[in-house]
MARKOLPA-430606 format. One record per atom (N, C-alpha, C): x, y negated, z; residue in three letters; atom name. Coordinates in steps of 0.2 Angstrom, whole numbers. Each point is the difference from the previous one (the first is absolute). Layout:
MARKOLPA-430606
+-------+-------+-------+------+------+
|     u |     v |     w | code | site |
+-------+-------+-------+------+------+
|     X |     Y |     Z |  ala |   CA |
...
+-------+-------+-------+------+------+
end
This chain:
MARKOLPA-430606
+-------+-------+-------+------+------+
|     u |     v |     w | code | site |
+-------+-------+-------+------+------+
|   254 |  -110 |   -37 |  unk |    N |
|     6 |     2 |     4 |  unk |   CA |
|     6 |    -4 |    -1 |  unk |    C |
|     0 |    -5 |    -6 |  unk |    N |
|     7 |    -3 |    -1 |  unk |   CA |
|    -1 |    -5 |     4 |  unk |    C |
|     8 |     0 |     1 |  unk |    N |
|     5 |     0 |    -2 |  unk |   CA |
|     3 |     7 |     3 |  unk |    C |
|    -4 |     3 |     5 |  unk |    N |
|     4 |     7 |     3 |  unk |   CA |
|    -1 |     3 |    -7 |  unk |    C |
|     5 |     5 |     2 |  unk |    N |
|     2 |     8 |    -5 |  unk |   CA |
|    -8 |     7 |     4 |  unk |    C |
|    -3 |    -1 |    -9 |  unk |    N |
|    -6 |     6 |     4 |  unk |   CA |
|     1 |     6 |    -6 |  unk |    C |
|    -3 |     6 |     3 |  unk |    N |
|     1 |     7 |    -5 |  unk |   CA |
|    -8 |     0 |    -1 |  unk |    C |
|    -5 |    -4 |     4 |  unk |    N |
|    -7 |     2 |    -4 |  unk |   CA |
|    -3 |    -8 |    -5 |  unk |    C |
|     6 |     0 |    -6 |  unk |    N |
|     0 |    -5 |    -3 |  unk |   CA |
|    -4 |     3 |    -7 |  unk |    C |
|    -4 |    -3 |    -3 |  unk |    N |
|    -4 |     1 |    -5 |  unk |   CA |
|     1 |     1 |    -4 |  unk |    C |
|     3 |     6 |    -6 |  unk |    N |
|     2 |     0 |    -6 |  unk |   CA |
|    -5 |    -3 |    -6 |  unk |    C |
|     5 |    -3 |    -4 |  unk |    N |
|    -3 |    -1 |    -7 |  unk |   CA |
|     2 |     3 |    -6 |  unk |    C |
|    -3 |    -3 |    -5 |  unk |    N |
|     1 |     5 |    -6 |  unk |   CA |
|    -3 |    -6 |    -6 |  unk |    C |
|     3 |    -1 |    -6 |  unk |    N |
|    -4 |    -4 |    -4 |  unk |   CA |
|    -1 |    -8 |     2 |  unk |    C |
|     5 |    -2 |     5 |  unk |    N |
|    -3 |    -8 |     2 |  unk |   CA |
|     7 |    -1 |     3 |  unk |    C |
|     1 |    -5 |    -1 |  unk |    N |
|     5 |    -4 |     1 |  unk |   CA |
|    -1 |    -4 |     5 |  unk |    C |
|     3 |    -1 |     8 |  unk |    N |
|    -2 |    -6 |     2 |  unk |   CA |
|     7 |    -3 |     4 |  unk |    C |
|     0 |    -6 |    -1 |  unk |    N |
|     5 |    -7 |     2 |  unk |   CA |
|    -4 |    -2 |     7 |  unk |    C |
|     5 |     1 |     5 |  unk |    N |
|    -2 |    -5 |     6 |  unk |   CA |
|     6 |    -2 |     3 |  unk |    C |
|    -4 |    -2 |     6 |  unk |    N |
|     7 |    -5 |     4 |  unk |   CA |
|    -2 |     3 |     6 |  unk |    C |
|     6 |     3 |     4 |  unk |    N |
|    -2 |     4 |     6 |  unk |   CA |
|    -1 |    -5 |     6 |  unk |    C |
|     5 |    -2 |    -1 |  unk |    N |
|     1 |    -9 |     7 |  unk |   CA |
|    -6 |    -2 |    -2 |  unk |    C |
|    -3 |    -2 |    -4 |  unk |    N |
|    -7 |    -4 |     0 |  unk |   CA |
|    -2 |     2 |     6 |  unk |    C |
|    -6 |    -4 |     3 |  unk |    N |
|    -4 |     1 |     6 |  unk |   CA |
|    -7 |     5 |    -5 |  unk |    C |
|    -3 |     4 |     6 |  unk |    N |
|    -5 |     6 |    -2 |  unk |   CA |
|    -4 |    -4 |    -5 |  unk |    C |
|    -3 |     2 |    -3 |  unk |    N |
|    -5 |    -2 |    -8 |  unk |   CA |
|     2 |    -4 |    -5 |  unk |    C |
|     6 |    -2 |     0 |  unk |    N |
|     5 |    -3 |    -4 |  unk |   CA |
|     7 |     2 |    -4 |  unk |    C |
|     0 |     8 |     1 |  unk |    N |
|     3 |     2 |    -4 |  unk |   CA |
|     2 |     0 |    -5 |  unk |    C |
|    -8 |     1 |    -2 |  unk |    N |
|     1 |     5 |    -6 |  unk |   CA |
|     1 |    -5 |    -7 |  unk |    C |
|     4 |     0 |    -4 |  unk |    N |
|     1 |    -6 |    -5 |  unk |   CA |
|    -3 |     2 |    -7 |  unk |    C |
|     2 |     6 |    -2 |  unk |    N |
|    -3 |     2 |    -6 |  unk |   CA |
|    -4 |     8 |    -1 |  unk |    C |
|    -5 |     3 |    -3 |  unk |    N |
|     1 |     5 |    -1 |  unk |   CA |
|    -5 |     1 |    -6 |  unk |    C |
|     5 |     6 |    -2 |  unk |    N |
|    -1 |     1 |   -10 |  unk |   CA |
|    -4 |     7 |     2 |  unk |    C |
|    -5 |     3 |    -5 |  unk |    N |
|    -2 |     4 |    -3 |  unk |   CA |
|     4 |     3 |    -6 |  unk |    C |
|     4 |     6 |    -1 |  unk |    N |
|     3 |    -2 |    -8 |  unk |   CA |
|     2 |    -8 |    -2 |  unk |    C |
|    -1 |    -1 |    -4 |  unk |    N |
|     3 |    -7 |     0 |  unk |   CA |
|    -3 |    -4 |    -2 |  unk |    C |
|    -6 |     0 |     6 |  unk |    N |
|    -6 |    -6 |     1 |  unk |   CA |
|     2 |    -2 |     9 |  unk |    C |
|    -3 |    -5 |     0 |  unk |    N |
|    -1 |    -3 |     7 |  unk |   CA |
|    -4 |     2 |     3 |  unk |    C |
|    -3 |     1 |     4 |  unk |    N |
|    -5 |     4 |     5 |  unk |   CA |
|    -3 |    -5 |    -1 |  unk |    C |
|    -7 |     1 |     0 |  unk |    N |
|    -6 |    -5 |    -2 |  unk |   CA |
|    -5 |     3 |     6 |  unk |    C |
|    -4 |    -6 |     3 |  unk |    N |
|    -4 |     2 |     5 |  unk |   CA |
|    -7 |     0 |    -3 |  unk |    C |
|    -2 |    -3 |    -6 |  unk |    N |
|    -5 |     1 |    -3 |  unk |   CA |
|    -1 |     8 |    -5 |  unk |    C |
|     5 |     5 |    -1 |  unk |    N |
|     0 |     6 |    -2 |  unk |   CA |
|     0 |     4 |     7 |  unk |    C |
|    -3 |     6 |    -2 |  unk |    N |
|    -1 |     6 |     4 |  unk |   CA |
|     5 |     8 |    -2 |  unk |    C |
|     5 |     0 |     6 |  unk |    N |
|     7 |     4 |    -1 |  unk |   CA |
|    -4 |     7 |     2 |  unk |    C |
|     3 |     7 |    -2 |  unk |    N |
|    -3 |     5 |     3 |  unk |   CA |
|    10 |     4 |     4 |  unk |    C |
|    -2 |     1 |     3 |  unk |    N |
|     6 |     4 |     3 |  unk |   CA |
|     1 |     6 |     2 |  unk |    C |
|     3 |     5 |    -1 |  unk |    N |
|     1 |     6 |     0 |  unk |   CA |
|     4 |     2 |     8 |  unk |    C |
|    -3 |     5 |     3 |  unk |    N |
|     5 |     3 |     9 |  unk |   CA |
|    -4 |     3 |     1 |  unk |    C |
|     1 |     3 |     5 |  unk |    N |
|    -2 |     7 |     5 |  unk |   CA |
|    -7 |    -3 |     3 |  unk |    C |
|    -6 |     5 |     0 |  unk |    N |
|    -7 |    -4 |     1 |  unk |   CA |
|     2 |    -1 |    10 |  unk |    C |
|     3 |     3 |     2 |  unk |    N |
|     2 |    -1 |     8 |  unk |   CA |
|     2 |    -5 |     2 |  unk |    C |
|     5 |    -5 |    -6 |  unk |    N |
|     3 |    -6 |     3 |  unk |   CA |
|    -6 |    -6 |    -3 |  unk |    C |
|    -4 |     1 |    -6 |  unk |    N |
|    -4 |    -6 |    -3 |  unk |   CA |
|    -5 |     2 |     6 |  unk |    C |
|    -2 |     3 |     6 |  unk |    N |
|    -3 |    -1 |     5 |  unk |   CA |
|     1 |    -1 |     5 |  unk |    C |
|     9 |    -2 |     1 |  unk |    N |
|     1 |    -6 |     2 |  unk |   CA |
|     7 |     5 |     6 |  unk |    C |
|     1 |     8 |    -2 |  unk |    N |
|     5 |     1 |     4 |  unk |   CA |
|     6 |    -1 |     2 |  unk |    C |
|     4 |     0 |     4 |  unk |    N |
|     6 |    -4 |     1 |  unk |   CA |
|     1 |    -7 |    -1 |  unk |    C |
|    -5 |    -1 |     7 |  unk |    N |
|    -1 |    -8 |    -1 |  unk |   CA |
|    -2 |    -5 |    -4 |  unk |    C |
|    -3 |     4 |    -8 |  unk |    N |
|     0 |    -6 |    -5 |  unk |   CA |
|    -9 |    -1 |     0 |  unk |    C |
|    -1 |     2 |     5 |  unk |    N |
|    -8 |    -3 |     0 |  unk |   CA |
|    -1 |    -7 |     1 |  unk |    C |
|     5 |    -4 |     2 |  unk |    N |
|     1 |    -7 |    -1 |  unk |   CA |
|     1 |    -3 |   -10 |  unk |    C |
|     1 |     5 |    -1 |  unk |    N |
|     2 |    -5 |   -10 |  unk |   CA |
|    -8 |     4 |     0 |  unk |    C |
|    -2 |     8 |     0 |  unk |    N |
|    -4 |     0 |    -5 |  unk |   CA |
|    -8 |     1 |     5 |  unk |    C |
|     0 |    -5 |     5 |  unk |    N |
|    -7 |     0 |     2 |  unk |   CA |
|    -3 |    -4 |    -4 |  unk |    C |
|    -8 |     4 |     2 |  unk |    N |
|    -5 |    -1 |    -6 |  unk |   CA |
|     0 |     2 |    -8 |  unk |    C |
|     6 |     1 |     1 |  unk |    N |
|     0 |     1 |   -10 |  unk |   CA |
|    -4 |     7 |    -2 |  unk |    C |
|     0 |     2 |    -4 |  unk |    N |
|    -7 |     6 |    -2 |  unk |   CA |
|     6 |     5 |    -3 |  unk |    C |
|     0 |     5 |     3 |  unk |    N |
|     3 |     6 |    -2 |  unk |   CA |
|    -3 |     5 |    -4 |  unk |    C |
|     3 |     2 |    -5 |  unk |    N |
|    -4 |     3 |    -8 |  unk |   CA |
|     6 |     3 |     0 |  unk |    C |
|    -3 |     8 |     0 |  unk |    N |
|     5 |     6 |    -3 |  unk |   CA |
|    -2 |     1 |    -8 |  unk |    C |
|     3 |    -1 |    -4 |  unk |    N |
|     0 |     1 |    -7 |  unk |   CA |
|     7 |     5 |    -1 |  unk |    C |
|    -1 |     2 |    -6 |  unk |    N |
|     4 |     5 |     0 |  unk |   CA |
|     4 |     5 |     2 |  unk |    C |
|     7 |     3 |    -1 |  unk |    N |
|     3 |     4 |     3 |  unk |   CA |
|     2 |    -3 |     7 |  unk |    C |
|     2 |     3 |     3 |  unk |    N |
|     4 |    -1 |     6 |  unk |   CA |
|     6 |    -3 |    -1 |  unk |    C |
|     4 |    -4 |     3 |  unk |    N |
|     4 |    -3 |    -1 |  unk |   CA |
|     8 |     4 |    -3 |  unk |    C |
|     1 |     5 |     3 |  unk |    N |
|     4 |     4 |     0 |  unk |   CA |
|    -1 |     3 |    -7 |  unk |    C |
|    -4 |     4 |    -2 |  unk |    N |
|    -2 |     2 |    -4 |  unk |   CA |
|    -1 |    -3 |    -6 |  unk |    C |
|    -1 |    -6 |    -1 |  unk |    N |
|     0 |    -6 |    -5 |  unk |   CA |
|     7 |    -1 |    -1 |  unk |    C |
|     5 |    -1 |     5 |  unk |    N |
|     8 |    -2 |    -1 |  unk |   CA |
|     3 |     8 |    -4 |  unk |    C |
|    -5 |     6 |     1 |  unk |    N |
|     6 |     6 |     0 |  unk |   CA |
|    -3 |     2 |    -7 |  unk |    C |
|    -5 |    -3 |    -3 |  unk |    N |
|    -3 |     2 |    -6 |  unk |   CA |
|     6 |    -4 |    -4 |  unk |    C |
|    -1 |    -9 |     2 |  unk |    N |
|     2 |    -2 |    -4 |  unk |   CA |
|     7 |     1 |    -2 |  unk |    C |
|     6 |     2 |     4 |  unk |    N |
|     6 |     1 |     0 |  unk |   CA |
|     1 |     8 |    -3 |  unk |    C |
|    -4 |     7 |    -3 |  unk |    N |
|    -2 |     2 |    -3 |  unk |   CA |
|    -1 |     0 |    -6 |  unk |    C |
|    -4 |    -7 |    -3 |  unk |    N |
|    -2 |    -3 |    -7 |  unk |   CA |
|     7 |    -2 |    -1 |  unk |    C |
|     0 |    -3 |     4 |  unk |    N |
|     9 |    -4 |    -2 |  unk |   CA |
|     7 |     4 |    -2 |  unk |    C |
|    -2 |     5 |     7 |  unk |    N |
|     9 |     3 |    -1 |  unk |   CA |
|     2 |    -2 |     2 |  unk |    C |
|     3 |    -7 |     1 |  unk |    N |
|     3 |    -3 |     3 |  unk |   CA |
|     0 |    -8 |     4 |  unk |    C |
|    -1 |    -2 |     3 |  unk |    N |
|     0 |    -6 |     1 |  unk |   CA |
|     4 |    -4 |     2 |  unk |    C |
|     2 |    -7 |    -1 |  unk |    N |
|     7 |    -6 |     1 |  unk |   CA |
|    -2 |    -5 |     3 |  unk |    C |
|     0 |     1 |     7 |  unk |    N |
|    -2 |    -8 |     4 |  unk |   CA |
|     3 |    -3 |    -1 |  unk |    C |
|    -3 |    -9 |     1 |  unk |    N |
|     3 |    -7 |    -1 |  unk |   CA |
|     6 |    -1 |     4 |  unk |    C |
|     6 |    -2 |    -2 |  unk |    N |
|     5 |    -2 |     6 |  unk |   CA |
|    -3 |    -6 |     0 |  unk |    C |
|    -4 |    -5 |    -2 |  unk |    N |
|     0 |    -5 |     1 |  unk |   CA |
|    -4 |    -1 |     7 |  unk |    C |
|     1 |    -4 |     4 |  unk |    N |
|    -3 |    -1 |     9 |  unk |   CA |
|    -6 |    -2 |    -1 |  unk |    C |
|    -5 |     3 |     2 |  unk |    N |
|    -7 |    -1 |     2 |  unk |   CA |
|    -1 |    -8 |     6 |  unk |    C |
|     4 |     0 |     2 |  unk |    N |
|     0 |    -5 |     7 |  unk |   CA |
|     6 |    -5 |     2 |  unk |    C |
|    -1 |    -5 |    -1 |  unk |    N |
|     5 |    -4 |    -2 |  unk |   CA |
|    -2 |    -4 |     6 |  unk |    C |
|     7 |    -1 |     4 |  unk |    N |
|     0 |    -7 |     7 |  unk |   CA |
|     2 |    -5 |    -4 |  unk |    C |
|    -4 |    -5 |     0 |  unk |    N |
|     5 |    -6 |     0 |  unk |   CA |
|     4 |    -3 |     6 |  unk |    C |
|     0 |     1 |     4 |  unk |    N |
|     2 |    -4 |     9 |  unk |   CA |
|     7 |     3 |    -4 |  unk |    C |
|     4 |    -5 |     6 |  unk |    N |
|     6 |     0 |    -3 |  unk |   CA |
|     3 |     2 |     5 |  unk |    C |
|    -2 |     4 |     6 |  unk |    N |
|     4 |     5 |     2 |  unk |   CA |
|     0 |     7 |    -3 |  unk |    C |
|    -5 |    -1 |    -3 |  unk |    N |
|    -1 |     8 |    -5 |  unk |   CA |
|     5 |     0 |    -4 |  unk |    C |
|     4 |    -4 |    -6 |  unk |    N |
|     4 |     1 |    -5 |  unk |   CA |
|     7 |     3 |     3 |  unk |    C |
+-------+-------+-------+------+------+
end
């Protein structure tokens, strides 16, 4: 959808990604970390969300057609409200998940 303003935008969590919004379509994207590795295409990522959107609801049957859908453990929900349970408390990153380079972002 960039360079338009969209609300059905993809959250992350544990990855950090650099791009450049002006870029033309598939040219974006500059960097992205895993923790503080660089995504590697010869490694296999596992990804955590609601089993209704990995089957592609709310238009994202474009990223995740064909990919193999495996419900493993809790429910999503229930996994986030165990663990913040264990914790007591939890302290999100202020550091930005998503960094524009284009230099009308700054």
């Amino acid at each position: 959808m960039l360079p338009k303003p969209s609300t059905a935008f993809l959250q992350v969590s544990g990855m950090r990604v650099t791009f450049r919004s002006e870029a033309p379509p598939g040219q974006r994207l500059a960097e992205v970390r895993v923790g503080r590795e660089v995504l590697s295409p010869s490694k296999t990522y596992r990804a955590a969300m609601p089993t209704s959107l990995a089957k592609g609801a709310l238009g994202y049957f474009r990223i995740f057609d064909g990919l193999k859908v495996k419900q493993a453990g809790p429910a999503l929900v229930d996994a986030l409200c165990d663990y913040i349970r264990a914790e007591g408390t939890i302290s999100p990153s202020a550091e930005p998940r998503l960094k524009d380079l284009s230099a009308s972002s700054e």
